[in-house]
C-alpha positions as CSV (number, residue, x, y, z in Angstrom):
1,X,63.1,107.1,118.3
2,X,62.2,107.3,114.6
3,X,59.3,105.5,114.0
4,X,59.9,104.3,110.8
5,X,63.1,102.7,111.9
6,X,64.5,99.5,112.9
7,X,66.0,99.2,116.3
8,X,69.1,98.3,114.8
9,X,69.1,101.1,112.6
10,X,68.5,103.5,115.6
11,X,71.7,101.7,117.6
12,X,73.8,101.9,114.5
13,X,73.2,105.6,114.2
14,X,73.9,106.1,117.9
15,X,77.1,104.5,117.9
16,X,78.3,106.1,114.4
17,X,77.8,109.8,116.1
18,X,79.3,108.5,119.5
19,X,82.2,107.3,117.4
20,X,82.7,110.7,115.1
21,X,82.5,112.4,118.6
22,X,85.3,110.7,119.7
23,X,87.1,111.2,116.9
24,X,86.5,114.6,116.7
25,X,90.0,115.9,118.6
26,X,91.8,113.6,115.2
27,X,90.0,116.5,113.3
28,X,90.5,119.2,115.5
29,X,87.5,120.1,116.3
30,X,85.0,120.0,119.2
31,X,82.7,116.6,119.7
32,X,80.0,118.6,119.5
33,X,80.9,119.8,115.9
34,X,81.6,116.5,115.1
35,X,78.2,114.6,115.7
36,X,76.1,117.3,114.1
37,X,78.5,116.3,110.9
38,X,78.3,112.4,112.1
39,X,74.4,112.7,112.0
40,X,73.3,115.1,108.8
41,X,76.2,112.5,107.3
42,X,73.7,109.9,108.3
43,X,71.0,110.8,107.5
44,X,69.4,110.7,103.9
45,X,67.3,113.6,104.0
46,X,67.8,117.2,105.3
47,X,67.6,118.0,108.8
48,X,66.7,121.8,110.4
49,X,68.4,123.2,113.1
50,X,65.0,121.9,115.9
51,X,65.6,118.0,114.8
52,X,68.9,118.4,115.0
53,X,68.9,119.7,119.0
54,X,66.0,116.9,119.8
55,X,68.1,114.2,118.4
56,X,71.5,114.9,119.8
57,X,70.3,117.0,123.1
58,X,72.0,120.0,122.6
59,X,70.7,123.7,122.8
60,X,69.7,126.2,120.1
61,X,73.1,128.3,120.7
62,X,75.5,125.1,120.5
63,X,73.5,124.0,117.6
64,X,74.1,127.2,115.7
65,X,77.5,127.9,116.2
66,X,78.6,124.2,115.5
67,X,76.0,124.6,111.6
68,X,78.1,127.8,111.3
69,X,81.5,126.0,111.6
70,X,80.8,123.2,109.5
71,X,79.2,125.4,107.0
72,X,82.9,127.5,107.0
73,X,84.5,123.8,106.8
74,X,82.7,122.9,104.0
75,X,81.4,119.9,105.2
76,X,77.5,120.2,105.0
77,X,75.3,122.6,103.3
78,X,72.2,124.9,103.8
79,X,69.2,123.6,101.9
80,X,66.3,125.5,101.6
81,X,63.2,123.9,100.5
82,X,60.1,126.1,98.7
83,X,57.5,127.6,101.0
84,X,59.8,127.0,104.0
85,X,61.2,129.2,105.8
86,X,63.6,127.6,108.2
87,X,67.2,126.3,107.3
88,X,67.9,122.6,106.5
89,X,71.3,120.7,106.3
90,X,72.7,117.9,104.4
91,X,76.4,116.7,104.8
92,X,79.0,116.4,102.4
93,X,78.2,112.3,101.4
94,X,81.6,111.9,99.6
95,X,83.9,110.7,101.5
96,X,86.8,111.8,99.0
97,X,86.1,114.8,99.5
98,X,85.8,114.7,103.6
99,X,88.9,113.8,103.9
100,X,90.6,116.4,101.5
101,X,88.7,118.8,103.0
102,X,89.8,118.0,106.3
103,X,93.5,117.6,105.6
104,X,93.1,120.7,104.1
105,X,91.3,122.7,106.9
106,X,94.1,121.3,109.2
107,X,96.9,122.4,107.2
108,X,95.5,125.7,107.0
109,X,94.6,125.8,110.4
110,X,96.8,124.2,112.6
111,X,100.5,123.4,110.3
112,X,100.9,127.2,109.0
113,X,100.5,128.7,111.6
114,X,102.9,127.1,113.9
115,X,105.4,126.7,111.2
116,X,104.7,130.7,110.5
117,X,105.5,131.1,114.3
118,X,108.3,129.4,114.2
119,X,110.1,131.6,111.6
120,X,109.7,134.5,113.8
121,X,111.1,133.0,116.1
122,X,114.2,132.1,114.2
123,X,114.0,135.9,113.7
124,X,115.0,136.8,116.5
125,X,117.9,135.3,116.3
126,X,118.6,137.0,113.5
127,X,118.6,140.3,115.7
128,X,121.7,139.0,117.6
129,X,125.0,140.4,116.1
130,X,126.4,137.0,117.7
131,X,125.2,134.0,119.2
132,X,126.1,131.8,121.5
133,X,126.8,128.0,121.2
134,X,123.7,127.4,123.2
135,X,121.8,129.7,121.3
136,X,123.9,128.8,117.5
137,X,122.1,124.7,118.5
138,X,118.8,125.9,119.7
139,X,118.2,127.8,116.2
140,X,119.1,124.6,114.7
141,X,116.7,122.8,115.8
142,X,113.8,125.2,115.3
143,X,115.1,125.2,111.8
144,X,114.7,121.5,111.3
145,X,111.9,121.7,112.5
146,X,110.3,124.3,110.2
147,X,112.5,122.1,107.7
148,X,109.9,119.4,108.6
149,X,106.6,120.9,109.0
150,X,107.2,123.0,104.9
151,X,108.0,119.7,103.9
152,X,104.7,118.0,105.3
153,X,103.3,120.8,103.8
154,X,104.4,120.5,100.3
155,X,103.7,116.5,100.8
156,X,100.0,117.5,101.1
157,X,99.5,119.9,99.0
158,X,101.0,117.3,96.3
159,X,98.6,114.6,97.9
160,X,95.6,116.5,97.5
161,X,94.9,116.5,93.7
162,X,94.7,113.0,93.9
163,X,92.3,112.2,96.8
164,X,90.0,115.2,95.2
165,X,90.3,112.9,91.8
166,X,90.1,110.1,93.9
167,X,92.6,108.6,92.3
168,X,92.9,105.7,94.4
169,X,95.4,103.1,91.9
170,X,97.9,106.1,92.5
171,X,97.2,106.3,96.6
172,X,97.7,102.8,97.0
173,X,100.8,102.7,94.6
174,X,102.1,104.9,97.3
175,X,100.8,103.2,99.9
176,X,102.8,100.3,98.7
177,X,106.0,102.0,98.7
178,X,105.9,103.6,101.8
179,X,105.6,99.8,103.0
180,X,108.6,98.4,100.9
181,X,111.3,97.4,103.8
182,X,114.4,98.2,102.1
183,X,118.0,96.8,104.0
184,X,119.0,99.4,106.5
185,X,122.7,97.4,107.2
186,X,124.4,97.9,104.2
187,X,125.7,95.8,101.0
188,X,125.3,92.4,101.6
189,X,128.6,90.1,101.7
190,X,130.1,89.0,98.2
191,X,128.2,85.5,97.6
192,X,131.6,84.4,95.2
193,X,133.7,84.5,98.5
194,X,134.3,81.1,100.6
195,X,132.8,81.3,104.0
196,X,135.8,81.6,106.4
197,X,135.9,79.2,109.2
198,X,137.1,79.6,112.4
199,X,138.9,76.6,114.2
């Protein structure tokens, strides 16, 4: 325990890396990876690679390759501080620019590729002089699903911009009318005609 802290700070700080480990499969990537971010993001001051491993009880090798991935992510940095020679980190304390950078590293990551899989795929298909009815439905539904996942796409890359402005009057505009329940059962009856009654 850090000396210089309160208790509660210490539990606070405990539960705030448990919690960013948990959430670490949302990001897609390893709980391990995630605390390491959870903690330099707590902390105020640079931490090297040795602090890191005592406070979160992890070896030299995890500890590296985790630094190495988050450094790739963009979501802490490599300080260096005069007459030292060893490595310290510092997270990314915007939270703006967390999250575009994590949308953006998942896009990249995970939604390109598979919709880039996909289209070979559908290539295949396109091999076949003729296809069968089976086969004609089956390429249908991959398509509407790439359909799908190059729409997401262009729905985040036009999202971006404004989360890295942090334009957040324009994010909760949308928010508001992604929201708005419009009526799903069509035109409602003409108010000038007399109620019919049934005897």
């Amino acid at each position: 325990m850090n000396e210089s802290r309160s208790q509660t700070h210490e539990e606070a700080l405990e539960q705030f890396i448990l919690l960013w480990g948990e959430m670490a499969s949302a990001w897609g990537i390893n709980k391990t990876m995630a605390q390491i971010h959870a903690l330099l993001y707590a902390e105020s001051d640079p931490l090297d690679t040795d602090a890191i491993m005592d406070q979160l009880d992890i070896s030299r090798g995890n500890a590296n390759m985790n630094l190495r991935n988050l450094l790739q992510w963009q979501l802490i940095h490599k300080v260096h501080f005069k007459g030292n020679r060893k490595d310290f980190y510092t997270a990314e304390k915007d939270v703006w620019n967390i999250v575009s950078t994590i949308i953006r590293e998942r896009q990249q990551r995970e939604v390109a590729p598979i919709r880039q899989n996909l289209n070979k795929t559908l290539d295949l298909f396109e091999e076949k002089e003729s296809l069968s009815e089976e086969e004609q439905n089956f390429r249908e539904r991959i398509e509407k699903f790439t359909e799908f996942l190059e729409m997401f796409e262009r729905f985040t890359e036009a999202l971006l911009p404004y989360i890295n402005k942090k334009n957040l009057k324009f994010l909760k505009h949308l928010v508001k009318l992604a929201e708005m329940k419009h009526s799903i059962t069509g035109p409602k009856p003409d108010s000038s005609s007399p109620p019919q009654h049934h005897e």
